[in-house]
Phi, psi and omega in degrees: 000327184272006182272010162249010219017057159275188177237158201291189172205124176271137180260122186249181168205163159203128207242117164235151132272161164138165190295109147260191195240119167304083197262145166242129157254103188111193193221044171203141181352313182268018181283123170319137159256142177217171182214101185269146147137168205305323179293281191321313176299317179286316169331298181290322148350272169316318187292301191328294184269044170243143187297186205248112178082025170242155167246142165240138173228172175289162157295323157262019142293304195274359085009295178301354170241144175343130145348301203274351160295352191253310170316337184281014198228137181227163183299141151256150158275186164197166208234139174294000167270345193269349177284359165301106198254142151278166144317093162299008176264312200243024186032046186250150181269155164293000000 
């Protein structure tokens, strides 16, 4: 990126698995879509504490992976504050 002068940027993920849900609000092309469900929330969760240049996963992603890939990975603890999502627009908690 900087051999473009763009400026750098860090990528953080968070990976959950498990069944969600498709909803269309209408019945016509512009109608909204969301994706409900328990995986989705911990997933915005994991992101939510995960650091700048980390993958962070669920316990059942991290459970679904090879040994020698689940060894590359270490627990965090967290603190119930970190679960707290904020605004990105205005940093106000939900």
């Amino acid at each position: 990126m900087n051999q473009y002068d763009y400026s750098e940027f860090c990528v953080k993920i968070g990976i959950d698995e498990g069944e969600n849900v498709v909803v269309l609000y209408g019945q016509d092309k512009s109608s909204s879509i969301d994706i409900l469900g328990y995986c989705i929330s911990i997933t915005s969760k994991i992101t939510t504490i995960t650091e700048a240049d980390q993958i962070t996963v669920g316990e059942d992603v991290y459970f679904a992976l090879d040994d020698t890939l689940r060894n590359k990975f270490s627990e965090i603890t967290s603190q119930v504050e970190d679960w707290k999502c904020t605004n990105r627009t205005t940093g106000n908690l939900y």
